[in-house]
N, C-alpha and C positions, 0 to 999 in steps of 0.2 A: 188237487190240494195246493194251496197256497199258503205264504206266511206272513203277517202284516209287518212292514218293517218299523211301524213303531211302535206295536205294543206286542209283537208276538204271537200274537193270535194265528192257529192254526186250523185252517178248514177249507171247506168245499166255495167254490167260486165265488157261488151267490150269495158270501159273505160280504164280499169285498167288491169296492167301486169297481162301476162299469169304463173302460175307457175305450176310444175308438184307435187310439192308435197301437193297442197292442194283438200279439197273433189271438189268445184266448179270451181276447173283450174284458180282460178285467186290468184293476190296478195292483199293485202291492202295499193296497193301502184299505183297511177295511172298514165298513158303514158305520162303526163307533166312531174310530179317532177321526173319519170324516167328517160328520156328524160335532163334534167336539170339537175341532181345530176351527170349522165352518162358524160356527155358533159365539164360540167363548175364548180361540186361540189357543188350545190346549189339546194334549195327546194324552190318552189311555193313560198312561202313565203316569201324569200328573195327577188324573182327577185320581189315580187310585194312593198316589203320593198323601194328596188332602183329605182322602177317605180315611186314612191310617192315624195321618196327625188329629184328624176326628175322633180318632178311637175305635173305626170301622163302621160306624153306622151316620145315620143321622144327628147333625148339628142342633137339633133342635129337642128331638124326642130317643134318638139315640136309638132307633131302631137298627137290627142290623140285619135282620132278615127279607129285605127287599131290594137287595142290590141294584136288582135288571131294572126298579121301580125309582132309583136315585135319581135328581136333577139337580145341575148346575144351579144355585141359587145366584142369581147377578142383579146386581142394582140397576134397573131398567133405564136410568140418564147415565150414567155414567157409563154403562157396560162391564165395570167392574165385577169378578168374580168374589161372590164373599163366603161359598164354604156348596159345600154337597146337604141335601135335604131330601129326606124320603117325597116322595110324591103328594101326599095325604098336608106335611107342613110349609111343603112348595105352596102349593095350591091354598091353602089358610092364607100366606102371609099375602098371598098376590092378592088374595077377593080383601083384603084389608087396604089391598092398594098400596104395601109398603110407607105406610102411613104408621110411624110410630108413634104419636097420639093415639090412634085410633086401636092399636094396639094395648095400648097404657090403661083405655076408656074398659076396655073387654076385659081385661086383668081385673081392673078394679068389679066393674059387673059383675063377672064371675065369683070373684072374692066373697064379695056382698049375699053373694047364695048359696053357701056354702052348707 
């Protein structure tokens, strides 16, 4: 058993990064907040900080039952983090190319067939 020092997390080895310089090969540091610091700069913690200020689920659609399924939503030039997104409205805004015209275009589309 291990505990991750920054979000707590408590489990079995193969949770948590591999390092080579400790006796049991791992870190105290687990493949989330790895995963999350690597990517976006951010620990466990925070993304669950922003998950909260969300309302607990998704930014967009407000889902809350896909946690393990959330992603970091970040503006692809800038790097900037702008909110947590179920996977399903990750994936929409990116095949739009973060293109808010294009966004705008589909709204209206949609509207029109209603």
């Amino acid at each position: 058993m291990r505990e991750c020092k920054h979000c707590g997390l408590q489990g079995a080895l193969d949770l948590f990064v591999t390092s080579k310089d400790s006796k049991d090969g791992r870190r105290n540091c687990c493949w989330v907040c790895q995963s999350l610091w690597g990517k976006y700069r951010m620990r466990r913690p925070d993304f669950d900080r922003m998950l909260t200020r969300q309302g607990g689920g998704c930014a967009i659609c407000g889902r809350t039952d896909t946690w393990r399924r959330m992603s970091v939503d970040h503006d692809h030039v800038t790097g900037a983090v702008r909110g947590i997104l179920c996977d399903t409205c990750n994936k929409g805004i990116g095949m739009f190319g973060d293109d808010t015209e294009r966004v705008r275009k589909a709204l209206t589309y949609l509207s029109s067939h209603d």
